[in-house]
MIDREN-999499 format. One record per atom (N, C-alpha, C): residue number from 1; x, y negated, z negated; residue in three letters. Coordinates in nm, 3 decimals, m for minus. Last residue first. Layout:
% residues N
<site k="NUM" X="X" Y="Y" Z="Z" r="ala"/>
...
% end
This chain:
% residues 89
<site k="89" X="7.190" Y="m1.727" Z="3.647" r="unk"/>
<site k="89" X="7.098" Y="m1.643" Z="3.716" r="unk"/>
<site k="89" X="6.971" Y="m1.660" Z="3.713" r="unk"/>
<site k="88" X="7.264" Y="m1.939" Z="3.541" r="unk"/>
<site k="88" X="7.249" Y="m1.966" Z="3.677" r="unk"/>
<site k="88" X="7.177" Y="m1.785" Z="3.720" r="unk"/>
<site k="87" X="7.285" Y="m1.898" Z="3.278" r="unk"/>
<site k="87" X="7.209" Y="m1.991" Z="3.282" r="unk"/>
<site k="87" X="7.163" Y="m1.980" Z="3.473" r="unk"/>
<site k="86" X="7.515" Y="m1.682" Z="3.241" r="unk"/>
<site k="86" X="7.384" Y="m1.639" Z="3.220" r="unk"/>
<site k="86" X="7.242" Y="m1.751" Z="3.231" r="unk"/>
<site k="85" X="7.690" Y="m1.858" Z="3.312" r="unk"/>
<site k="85" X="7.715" Y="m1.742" Z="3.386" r="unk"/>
<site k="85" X="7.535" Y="m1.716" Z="3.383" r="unk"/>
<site k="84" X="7.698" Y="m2.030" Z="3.086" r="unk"/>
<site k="84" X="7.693" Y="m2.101" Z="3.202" r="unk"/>
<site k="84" X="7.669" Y="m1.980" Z="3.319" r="unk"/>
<site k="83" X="7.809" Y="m1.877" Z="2.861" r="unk"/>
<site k="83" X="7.634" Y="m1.889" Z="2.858" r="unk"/>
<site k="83" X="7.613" Y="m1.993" Z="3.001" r="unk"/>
<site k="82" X="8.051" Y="m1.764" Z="2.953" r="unk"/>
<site k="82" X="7.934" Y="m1.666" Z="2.976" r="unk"/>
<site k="82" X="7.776" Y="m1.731" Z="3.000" r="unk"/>
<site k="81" X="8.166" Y="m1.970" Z="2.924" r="unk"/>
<site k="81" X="8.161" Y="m1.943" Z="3.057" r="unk"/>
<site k="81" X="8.052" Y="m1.830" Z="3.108" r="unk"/>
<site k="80" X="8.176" Y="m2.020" Z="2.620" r="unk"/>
<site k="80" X="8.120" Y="m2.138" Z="2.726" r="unk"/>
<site k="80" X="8.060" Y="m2.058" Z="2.858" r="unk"/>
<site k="79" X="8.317" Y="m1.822" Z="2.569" r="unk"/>
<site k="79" X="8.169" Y="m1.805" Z="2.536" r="unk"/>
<site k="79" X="8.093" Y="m1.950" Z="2.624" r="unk"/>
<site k="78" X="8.539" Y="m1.876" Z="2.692" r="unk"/>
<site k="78" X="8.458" Y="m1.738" Z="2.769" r="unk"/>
<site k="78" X="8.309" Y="m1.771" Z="2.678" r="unk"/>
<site k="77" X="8.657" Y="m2.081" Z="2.573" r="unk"/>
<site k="77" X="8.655" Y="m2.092" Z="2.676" r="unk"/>
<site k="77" X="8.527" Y="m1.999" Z="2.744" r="unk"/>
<site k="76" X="8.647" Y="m1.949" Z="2.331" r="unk"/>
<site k="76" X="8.627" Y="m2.063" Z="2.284" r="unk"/>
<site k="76" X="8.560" Y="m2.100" Z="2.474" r="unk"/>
<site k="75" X="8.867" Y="m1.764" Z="2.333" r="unk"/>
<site k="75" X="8.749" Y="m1.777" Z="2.253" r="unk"/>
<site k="75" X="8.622" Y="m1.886" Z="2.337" r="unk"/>
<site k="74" X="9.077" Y="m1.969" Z="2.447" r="unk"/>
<site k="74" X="9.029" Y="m1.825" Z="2.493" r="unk"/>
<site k="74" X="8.890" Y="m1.792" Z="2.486" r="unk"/>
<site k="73" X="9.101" Y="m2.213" Z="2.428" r="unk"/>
<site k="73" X="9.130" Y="m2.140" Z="2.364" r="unk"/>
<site k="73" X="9.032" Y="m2.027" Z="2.432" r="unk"/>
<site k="72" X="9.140" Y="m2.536" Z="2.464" r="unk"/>
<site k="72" X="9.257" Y="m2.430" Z="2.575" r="unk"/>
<site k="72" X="9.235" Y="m2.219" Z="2.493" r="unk"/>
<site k="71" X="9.005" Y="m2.693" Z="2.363" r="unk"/>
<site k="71" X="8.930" Y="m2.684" Z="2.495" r="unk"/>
<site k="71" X="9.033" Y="m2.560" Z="2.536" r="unk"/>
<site k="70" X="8.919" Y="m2.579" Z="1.991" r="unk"/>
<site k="70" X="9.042" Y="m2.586" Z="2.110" r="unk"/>
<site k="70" X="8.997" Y="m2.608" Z="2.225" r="unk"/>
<site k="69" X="8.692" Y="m2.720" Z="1.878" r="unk"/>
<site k="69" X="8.717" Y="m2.642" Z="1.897" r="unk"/>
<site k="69" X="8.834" Y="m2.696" Z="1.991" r="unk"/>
<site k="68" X="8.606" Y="m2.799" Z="1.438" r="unk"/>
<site k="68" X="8.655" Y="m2.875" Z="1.593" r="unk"/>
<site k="68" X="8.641" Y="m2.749" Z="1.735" r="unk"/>
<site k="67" X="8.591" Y="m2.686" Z="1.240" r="unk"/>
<site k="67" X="8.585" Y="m2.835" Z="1.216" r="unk"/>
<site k="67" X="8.603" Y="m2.853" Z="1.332" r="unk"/>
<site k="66" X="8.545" Y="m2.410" Z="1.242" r="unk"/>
<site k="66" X="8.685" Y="m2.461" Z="1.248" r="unk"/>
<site k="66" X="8.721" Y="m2.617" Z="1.217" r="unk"/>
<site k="65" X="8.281" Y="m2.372" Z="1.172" r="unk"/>
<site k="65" X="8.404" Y="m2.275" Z="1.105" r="unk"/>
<site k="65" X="8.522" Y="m2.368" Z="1.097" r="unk"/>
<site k="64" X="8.241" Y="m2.527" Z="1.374" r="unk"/>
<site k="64" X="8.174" Y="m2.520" Z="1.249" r="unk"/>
<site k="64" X="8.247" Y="m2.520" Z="1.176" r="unk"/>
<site k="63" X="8.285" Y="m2.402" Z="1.654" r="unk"/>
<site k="63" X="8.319" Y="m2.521" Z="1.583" r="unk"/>
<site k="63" X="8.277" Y="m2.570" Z="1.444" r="unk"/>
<site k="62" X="8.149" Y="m2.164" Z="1.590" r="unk"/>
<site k="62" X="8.300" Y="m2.173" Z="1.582" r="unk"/>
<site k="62" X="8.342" Y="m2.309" Z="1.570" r="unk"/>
<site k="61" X="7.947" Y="m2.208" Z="1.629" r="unk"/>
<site k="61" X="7.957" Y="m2.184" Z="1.533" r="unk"/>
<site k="61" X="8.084" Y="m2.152" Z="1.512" r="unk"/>
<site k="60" X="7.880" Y="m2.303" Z="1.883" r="unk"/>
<site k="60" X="7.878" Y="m2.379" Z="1.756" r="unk"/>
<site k="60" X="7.932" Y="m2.340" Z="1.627" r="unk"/>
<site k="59" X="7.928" Y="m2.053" Z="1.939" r="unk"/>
<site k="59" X="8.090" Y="m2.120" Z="1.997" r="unk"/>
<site k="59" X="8.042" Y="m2.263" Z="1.956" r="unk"/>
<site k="58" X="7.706" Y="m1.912" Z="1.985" r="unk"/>
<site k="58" X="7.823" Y="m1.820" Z="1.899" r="unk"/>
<site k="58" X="7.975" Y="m2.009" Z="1.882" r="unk"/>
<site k="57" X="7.566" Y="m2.041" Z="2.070" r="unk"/>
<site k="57" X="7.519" Y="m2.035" Z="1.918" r="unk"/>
<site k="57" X="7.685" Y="m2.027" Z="1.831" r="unk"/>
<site k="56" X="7.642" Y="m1.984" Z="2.304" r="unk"/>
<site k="56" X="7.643" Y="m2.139" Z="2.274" r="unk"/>
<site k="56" X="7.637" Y="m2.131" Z="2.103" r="unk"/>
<site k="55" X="7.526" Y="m1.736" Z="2.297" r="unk"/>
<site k="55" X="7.707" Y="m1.733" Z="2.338" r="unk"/>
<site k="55" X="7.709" Y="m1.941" Z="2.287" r="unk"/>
<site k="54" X="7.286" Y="m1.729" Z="2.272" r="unk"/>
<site k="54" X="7.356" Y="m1.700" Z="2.196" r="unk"/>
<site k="54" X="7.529" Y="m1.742" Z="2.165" r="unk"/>
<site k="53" X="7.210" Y="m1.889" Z="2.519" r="unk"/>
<site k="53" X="7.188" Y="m1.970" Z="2.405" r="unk"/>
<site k="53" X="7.265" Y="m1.906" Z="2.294" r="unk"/>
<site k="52" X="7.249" Y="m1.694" Z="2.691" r="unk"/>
<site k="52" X="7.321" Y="m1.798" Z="2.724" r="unk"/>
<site k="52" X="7.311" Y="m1.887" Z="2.581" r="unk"/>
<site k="51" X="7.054" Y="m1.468" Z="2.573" r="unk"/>
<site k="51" X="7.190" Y="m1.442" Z="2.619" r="unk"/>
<site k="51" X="7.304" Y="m1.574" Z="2.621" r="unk"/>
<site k="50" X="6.812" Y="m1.599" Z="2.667" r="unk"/>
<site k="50" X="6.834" Y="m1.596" Z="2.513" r="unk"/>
<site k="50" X="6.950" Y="m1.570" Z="2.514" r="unk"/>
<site k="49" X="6.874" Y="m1.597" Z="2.975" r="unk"/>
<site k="49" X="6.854" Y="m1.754" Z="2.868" r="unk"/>
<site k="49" X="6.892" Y="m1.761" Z="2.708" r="unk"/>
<site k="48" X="6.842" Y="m1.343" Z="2.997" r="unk"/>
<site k="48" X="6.939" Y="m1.381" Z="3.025" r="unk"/>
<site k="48" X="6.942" Y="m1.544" Z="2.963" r="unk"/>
<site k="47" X="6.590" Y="m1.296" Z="2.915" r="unk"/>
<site k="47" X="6.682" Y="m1.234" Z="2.820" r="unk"/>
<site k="47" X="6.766" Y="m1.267" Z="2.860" r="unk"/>
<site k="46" X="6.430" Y="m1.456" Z="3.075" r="unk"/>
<site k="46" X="6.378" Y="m1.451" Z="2.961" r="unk"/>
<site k="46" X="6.556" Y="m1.401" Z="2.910" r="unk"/>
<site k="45" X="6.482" Y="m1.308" Z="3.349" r="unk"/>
<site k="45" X="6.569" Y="m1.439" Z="3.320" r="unk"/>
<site k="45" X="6.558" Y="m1.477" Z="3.160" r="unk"/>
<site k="44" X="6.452" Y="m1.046" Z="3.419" r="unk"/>
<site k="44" X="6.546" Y="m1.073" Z="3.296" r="unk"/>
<site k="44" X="6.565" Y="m1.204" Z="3.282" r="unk"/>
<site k="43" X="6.256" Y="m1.110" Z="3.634" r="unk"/>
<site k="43" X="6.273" Y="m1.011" Z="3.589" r="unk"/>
<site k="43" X="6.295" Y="m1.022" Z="3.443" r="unk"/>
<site k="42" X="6.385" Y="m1.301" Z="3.838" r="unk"/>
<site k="42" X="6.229" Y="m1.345" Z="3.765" r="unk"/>
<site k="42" X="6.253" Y="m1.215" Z="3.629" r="unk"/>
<site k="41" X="6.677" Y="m1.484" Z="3.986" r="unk"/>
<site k="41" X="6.630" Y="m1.358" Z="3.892" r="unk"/>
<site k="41" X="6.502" Y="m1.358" Z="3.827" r="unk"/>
<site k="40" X="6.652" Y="m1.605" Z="4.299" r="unk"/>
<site k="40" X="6.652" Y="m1.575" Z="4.156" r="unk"/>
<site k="40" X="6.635" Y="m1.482" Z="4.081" r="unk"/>
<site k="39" X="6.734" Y="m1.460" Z="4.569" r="unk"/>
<site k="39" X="6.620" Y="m1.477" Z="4.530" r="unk"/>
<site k="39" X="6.659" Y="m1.517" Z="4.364" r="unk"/>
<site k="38" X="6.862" Y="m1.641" Z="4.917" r="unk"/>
<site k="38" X="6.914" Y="m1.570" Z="4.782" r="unk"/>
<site k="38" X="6.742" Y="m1.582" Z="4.659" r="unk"/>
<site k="37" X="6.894" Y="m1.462" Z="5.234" r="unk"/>
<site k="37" X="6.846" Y="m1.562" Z="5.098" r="unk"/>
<site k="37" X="6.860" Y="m1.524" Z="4.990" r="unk"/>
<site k="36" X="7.023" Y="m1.453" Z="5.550" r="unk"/>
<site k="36" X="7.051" Y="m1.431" Z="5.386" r="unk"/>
<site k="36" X="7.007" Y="m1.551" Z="5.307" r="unk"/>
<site k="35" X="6.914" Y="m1.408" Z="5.911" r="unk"/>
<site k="35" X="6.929" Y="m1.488" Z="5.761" r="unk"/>
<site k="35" X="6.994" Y="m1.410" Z="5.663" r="unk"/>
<site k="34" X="6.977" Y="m1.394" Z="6.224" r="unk"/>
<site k="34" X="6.944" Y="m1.341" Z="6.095" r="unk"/>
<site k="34" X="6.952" Y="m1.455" Z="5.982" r="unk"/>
<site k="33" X="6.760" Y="m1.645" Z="6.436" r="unk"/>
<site k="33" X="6.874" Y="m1.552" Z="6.356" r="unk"/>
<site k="33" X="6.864" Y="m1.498" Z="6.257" r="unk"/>
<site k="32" X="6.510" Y="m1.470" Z="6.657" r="unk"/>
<site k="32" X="6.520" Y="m1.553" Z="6.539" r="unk"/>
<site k="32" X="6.661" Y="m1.499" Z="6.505" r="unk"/>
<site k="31" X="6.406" Y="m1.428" Z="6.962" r="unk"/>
<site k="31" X="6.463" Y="m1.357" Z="6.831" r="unk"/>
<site k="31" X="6.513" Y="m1.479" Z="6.775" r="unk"/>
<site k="30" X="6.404" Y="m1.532" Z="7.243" r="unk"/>
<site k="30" X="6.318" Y="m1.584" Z="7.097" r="unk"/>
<site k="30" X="6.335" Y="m1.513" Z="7.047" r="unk"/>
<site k="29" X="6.466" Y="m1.250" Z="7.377" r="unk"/>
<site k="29" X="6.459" Y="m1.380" Z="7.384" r="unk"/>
<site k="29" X="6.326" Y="m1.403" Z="7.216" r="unk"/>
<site k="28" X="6.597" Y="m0.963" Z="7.133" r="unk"/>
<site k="28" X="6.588" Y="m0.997" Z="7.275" r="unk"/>
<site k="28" X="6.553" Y="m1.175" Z="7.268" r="unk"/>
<site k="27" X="6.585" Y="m0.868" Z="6.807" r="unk"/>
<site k="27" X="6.596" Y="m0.866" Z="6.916" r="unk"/>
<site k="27" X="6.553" Y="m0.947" Z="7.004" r="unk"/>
<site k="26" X="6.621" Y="m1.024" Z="6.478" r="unk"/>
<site k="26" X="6.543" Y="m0.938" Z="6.566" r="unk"/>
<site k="26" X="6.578" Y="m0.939" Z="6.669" r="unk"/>
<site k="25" X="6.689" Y="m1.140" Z="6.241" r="unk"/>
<site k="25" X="6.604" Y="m1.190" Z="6.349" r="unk"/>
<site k="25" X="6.549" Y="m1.129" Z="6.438" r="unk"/>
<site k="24" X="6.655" Y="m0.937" Z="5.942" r="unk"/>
<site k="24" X="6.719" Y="m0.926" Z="6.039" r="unk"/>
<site k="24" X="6.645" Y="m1.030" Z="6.147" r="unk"/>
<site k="23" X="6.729" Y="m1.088" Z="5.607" r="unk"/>
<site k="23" X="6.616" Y="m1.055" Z="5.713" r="unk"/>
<site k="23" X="6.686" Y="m1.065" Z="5.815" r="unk"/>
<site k="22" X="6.883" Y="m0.952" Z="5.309" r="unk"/>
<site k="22" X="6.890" Y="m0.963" Z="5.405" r="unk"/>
<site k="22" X="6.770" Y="m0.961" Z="5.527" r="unk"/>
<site k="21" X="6.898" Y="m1.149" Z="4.986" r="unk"/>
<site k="21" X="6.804" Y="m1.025" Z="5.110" r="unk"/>
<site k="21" X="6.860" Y="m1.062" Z="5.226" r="unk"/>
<site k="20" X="7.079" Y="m1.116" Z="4.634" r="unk"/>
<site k="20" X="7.077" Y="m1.181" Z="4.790" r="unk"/>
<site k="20" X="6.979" Y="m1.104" Z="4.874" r="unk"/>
<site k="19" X="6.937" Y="m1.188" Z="4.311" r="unk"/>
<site k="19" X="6.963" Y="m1.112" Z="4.468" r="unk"/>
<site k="19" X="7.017" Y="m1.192" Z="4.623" r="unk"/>
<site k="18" X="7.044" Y="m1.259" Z="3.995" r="unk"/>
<site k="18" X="6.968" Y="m1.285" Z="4.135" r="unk"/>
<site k="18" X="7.035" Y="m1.178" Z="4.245" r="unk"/>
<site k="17" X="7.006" Y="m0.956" Z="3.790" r="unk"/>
<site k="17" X="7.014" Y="m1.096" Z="3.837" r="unk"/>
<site k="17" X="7.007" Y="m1.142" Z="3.912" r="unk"/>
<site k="16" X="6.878" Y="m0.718" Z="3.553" r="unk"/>
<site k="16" X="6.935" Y="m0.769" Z="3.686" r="unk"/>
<site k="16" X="6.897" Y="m0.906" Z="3.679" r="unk"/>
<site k="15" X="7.129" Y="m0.639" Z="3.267" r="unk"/>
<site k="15" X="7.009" Y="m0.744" Z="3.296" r="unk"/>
<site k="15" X="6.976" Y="m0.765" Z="3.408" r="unk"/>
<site k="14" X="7.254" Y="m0.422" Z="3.062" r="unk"/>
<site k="14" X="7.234" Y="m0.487" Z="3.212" r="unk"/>
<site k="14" X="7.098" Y="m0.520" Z="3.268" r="unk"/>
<site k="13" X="7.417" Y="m0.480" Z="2.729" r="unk"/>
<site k="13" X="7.315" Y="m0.454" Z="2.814" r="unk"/>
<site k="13" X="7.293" Y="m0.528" Z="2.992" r="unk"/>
<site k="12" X="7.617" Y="m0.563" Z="2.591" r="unk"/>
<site k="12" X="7.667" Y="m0.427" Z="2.644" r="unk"/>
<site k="12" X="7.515" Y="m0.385" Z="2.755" r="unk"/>
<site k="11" X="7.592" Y="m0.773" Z="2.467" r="unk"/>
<site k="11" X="7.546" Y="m0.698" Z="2.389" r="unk"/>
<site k="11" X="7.606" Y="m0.486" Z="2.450" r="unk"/>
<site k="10" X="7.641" Y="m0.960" Z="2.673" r="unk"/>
<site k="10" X="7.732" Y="m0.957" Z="2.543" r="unk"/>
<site k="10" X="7.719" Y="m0.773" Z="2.476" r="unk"/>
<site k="9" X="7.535" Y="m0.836" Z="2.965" r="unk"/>
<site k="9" X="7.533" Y="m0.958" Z="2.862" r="unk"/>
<site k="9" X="7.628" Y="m0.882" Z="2.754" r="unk"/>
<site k="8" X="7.567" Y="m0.784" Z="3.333" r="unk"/>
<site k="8" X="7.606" Y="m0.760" Z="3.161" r="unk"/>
<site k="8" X="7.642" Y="m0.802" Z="3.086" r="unk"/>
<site k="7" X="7.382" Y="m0.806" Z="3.538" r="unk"/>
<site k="7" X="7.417" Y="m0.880" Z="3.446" r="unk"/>
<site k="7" X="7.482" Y="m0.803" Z="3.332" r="unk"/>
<site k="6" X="7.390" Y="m0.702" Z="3.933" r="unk"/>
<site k="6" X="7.352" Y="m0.679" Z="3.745" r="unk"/>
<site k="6" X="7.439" Y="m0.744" Z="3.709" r="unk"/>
<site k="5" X="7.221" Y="m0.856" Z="4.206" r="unk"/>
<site k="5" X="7.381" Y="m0.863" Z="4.129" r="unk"/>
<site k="5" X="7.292" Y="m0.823" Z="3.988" r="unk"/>
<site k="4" X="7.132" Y="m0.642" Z="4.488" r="unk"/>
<site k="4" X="7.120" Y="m0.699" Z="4.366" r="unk"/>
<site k="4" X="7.262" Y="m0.683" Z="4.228" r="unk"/>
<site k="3" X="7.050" Y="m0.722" Z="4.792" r="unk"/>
<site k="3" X="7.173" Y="m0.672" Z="4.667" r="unk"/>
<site k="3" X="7.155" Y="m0.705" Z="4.593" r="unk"/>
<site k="2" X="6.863" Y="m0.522" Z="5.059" r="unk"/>
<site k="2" X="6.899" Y="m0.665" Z="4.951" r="unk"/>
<site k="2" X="7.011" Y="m0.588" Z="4.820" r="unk"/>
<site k="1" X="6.732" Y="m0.557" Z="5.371" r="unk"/>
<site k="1" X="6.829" Y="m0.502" Z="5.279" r="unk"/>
<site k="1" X="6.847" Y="m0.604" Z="5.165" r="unk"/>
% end
């Protein structure tokens, strides 16, 4: 069984992202335990990178604008958190 986490980048688009799988160990003696692994994202990682670099683009460029940025500012906070969001998938 496996889950797959979707991405939704800035743009309004869904990117999939890493997975978790489930392998069952199996029954009776010497059965193995189950597991959960987690798989990276191979798929979208390309567009999830350009995604993470934008949101960095976006929040240079707010410091730009502004001469500085707020560490307490909203703005300012989520475009950080997105392109860190979109780096780990």
């Amino acid at each position: 069984m496996e889950l797959q986490n979707m991405v939704e980048v800035r743009s309004g688009r869904r990117i999939p992202g890493n997975s978790l799988v489930f392998f069952a160990g199996g029954f009776g003696p010497g059965a193995g335990p189950d597991e959960v692994r987690t798989h990276t994202a191979t798929s979208g990682h390309r567009v999830l990178r350009h995604a993470a670099f934008e949101a960095l683009a976006d929040l240079e460029a707010m410091r730009a604008r502004t001469g500085g940025l707020d560490p307490h500012a909203s703005e300012g906070q989520q475009a950080f958190i997105d392109a860190a969001y979109y780096l780990i998938q």
